[in-house]
C-alpha positions as CSV (number, residue, x, y, z in Angstrom):
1,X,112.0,120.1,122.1
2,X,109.7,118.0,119.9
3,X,109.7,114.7,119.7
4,X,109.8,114.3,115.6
5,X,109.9,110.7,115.2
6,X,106.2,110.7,117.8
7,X,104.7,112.9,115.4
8,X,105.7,111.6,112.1
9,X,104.3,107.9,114.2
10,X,101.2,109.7,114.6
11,X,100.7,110.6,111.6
12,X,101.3,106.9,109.6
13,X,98.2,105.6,112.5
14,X,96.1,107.9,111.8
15,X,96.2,107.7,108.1
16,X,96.2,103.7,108.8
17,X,92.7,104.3,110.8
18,X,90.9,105.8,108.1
19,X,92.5,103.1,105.8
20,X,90.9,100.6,108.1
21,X,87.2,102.1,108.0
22,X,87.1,102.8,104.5
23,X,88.5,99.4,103.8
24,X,85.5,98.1,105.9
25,X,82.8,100.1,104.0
26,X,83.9,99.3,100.7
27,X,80.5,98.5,99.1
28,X,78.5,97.2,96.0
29,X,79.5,100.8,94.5
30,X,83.0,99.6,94.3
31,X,82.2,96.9,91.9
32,X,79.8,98.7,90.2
33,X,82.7,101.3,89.3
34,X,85.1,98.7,87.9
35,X,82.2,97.4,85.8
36,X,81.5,100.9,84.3
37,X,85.0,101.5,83.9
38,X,85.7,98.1,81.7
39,X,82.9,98.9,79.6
40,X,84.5,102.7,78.9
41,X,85.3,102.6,75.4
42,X,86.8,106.3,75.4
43,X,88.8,107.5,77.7
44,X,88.5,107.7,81.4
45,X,89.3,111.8,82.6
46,X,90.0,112.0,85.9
47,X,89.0,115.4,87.3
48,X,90.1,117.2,90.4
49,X,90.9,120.8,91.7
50,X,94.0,122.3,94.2
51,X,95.3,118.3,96.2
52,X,92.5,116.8,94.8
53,X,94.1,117.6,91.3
54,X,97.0,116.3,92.5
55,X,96.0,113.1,93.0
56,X,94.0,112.7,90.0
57,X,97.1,112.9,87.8
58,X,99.1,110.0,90.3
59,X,95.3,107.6,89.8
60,X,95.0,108.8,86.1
61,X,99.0,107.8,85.9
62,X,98.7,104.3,87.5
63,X,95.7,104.1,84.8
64,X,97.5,104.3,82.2
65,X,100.4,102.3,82.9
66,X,98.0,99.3,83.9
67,X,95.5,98.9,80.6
68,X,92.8,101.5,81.0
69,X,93.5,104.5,78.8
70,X,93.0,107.6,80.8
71,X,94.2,111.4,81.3
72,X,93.8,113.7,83.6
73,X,91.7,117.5,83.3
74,X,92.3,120.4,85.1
75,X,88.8,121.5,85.6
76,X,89.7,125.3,85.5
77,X,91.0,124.3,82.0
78,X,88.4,122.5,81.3
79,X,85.8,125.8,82.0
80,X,88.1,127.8,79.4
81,X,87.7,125.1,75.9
82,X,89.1,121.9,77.3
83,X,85.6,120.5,77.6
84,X,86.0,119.6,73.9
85,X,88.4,116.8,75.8
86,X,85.1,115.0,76.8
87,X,83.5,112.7,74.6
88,X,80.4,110.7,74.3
89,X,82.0,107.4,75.0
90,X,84.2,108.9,77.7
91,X,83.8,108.3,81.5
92,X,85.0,111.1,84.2
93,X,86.4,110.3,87.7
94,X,85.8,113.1,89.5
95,X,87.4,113.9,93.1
96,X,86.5,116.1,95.7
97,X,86.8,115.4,99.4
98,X,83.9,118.4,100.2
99,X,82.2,117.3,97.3
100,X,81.4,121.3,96.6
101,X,84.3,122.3,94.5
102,X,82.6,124.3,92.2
103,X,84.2,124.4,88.7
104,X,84.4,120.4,89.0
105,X,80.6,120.7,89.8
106,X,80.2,122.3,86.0
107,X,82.5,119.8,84.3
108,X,80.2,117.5,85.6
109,X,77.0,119.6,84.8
110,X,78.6,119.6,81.1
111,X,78.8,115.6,81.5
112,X,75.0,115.1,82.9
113,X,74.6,116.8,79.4
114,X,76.5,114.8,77.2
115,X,75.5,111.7,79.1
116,X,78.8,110.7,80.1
117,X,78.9,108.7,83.1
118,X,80.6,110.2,86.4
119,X,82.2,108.0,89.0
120,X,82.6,110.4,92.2
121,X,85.2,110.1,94.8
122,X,84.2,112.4,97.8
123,X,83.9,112.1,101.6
124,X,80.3,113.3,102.4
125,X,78.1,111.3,101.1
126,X,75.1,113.9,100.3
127,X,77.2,116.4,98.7
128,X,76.8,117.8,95.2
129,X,79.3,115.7,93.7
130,X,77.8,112.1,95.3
131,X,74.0,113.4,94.2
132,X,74.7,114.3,90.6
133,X,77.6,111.2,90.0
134,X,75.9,108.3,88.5
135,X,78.6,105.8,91.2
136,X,79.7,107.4,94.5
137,X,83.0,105.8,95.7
138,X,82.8,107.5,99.7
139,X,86.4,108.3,100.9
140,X,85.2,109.6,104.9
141,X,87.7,110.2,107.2
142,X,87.1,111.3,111.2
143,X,90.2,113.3,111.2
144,X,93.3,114.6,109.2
145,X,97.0,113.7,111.0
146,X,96.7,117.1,111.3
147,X,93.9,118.3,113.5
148,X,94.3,121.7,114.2
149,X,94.9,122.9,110.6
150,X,92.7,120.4,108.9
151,X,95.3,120.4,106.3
152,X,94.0,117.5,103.8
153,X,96.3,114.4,104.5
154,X,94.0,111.5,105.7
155,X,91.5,112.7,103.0
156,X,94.0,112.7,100.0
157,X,95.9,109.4,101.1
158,X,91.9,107.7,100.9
159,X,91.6,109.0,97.3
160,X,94.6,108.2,95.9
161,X,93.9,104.2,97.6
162,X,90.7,104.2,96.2
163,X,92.5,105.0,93.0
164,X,95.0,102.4,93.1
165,X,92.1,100.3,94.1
166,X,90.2,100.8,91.1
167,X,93.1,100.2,88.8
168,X,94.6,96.9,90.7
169,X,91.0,95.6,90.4
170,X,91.0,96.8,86.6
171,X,94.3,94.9,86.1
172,X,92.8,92.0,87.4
173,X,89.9,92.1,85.0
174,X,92.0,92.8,81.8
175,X,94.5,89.9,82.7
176,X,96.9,92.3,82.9
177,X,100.4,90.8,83.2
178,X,104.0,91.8,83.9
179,X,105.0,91.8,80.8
180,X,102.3,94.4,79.6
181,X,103.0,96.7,82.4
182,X,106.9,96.5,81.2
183,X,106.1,97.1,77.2
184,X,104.7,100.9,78.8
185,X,107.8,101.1,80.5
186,X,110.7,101.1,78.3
187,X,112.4,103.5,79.7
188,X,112.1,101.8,83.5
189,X,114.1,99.0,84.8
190,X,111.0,96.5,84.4
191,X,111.0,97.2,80.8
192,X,114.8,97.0,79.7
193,X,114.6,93.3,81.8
194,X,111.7,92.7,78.9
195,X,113.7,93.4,76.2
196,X,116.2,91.4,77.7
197,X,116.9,87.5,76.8
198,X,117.7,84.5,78.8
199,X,120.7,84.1,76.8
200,X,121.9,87.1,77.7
201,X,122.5,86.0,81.2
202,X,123.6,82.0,80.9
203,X,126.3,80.5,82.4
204,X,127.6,77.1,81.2
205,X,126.1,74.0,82.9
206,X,128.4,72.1,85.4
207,X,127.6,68.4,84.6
208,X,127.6,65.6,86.9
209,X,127.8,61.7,86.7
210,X,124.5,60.2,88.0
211,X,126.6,57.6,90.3
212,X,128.7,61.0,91.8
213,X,129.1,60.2,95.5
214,X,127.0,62.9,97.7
215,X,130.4,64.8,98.8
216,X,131.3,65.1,95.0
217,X,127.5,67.0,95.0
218,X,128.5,69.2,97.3
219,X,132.2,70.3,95.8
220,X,130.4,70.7,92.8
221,X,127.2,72.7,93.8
222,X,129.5,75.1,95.5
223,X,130.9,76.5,92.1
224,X,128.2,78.8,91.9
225,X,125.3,78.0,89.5
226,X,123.1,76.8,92.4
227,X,122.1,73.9,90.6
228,X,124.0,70.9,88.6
229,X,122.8,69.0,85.2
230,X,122.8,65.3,85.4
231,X,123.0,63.2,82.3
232,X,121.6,59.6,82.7
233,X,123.1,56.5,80.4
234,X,119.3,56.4,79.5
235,X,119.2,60.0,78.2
236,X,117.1,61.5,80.7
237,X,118.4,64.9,82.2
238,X,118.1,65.5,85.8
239,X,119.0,68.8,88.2
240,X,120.4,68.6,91.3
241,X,120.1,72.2,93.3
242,X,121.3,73.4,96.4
243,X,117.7,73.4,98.0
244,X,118.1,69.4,97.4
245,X,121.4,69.3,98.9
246,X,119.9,70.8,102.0
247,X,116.6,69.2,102.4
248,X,118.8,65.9,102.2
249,X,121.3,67.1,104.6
250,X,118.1,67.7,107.3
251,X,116.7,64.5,106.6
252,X,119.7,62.0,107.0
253,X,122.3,61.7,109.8
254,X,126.1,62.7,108.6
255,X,127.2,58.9,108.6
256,X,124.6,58.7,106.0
257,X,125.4,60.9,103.6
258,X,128.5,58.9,101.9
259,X,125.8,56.6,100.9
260,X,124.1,58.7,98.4
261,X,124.8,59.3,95.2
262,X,123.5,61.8,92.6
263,X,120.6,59.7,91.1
264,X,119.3,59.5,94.8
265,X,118.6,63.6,95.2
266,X,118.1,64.7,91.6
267,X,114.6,65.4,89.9
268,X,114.1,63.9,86.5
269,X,112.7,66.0,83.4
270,X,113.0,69.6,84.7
271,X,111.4,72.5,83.8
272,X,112.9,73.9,80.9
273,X,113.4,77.7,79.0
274,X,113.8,78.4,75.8
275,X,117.1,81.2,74.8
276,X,115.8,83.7,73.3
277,X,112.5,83.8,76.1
278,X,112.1,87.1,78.1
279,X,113.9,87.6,81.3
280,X,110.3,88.4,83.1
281,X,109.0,85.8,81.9
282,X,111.8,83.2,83.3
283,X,111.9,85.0,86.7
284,X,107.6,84.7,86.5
285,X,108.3,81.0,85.8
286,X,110.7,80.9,88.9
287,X,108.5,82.3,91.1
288,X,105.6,80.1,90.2
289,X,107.9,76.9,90.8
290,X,109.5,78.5,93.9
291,X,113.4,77.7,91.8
292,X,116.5,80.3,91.3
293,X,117.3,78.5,88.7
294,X,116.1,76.8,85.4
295,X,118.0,74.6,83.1
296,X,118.3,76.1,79.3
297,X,119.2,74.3,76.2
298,X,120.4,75.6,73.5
299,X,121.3,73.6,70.8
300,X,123.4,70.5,72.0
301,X,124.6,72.6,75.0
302,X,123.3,73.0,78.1
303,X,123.0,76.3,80.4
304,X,121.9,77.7,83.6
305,X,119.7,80.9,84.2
306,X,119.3,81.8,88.0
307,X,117.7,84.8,89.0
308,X,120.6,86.8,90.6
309,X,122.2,86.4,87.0
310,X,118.9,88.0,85.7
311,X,119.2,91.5,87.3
């Protein structure tokens, strides 16, 4: 009987492996391909045949959704009329593990022509593809998870990487933020939590004295929000969360604690959100302060947004 789970191990290391030596070849091309792609001021076609095809449309997709406008050509297509996709100010991605796929080779014949530049993805280095492709991206593996059939799994899993690769590193360029990626997804949770406000997901503040004894703190913490508003006589506001009741609870003994009071664990002037703000970018503001929770004023009133209420 087979052992299933062995093989499908198998097949995640060897994948991993040609990961690994790919990863550690990554060379000046890399960067030279980003650069060419930034200063694409058409369209960038991403071109493959059969698997390779396949994973064009997943990079061209990922593309897309990150800043660089892109689509994908079937090169067949392209043969009968669909050439007229390419223009001058165009750039073509083209993938090929053998490098020889012959119909791809003419869409880039027609691009040598036009003078549109061609970023190759391929595994043999001296192929057609690599010599006439003005930035070779080399995608080698030593062996497919499936040895005996050579059926392309290693091979395909190193293009589409490279891909997402290329289009991470384009992100990066563009300062492309979460909230961009949401506004081309409307339709996806990411983009409904855009359109979404802060004040959609308040609860009331829970208020306490600034002289509250520290076992008050703790009755009052315990409600829920994760985090209490402190009003001084001076007018300063102050925040008291749970994370402070803890890291106070480690760092005094229990006979202690009835000594403190609120004004001894709460921070002063905290980090404040506006209403009408964008969930994303209050949970991007949480993450970057390491909080679940940020204090929100609205008016005279004050509220609390924590990040569980958020989604």
């Amino acid at each position: 009987m087979n052992d299933f789970q062995a093989i499908g191990k198998s097949v995640f290391e060897v994948e991993i492996r040609a990961l690994e030596k790919i990863s550690a070849a990554l060379d000046g091309n890399f960067q030279r391909a980003v650069e060419a792609i930034l200063k694409c001021t058409g369209t960038v076609i991403v071109c493959g045949l059969g698997k390779s095809g396949h994973i064009g449309h997943k990079i061209s997709a990922t593309l897309a959704s990150t800043g660089t406008k892109s689509i994908s050509l079937h090169p067949s297509e392209a043969l009968h009329g669909d050439l007229g996709r390419i223009g001058k100010d165009d750039l073509i991605i083209g993938i090929s593990y053998s490098g020889e796929t012959d119909e791809l080779l003419q869409v880039v014949a027609y691009a040598k022509i036009m003078k549109v530049p061609v970023i190759a993805i391929t595994g043999v280095e001296s192929s057609t593809l690599a010599v006439n492709s003005n930035i070779k991206l080399i995608t080698y593996v030593s062996e497919e998870a499936c040895a005996e059939s050579r059926v392309p799994t290693s091979s395909t899993t190193a293009a589409l990487v490279m891909g997402d690769a290329l289009s991470i590193a384009l992100m990066k360029a563009r300062n492309f933020k979460i909230e961009d990626f949401a506004r081309l997804h409307p339709g996806g949770a990411l983009g409904k939590l855009l359109l979404t406000k802060v004040k959609d997901y308040l609860k009331k503040a829970i208020f306490i004295n600034e002289t509250a004894g520290f076992r008050e703190v703790i009755i009052e913490i315990a409600k829920g929000n994760g985090l209490l508003v402190v009003k001084r006589e001076n007018g300063e506001v102050g925040v008291i969360t749970d994370g402070d009741v803890r890291r106070h609870m480690q760092q005094f003994k229990f006979t202690d604690m009835e000594s403190l009071i609120a004004e001894n664990i709460m921070s002063i002037n905290p980090k404040m959100i506006d209403a009408d703000d964008s969930c994303v970018n209050a949970d991007r503001v949480m993450k970057e302060m390491g909080v679940n929770s940020l204090v929100v004023k609205d008016g005279n009133d004050y509220f609390v947004y924590n990040r569980l209420n958020g989604k």
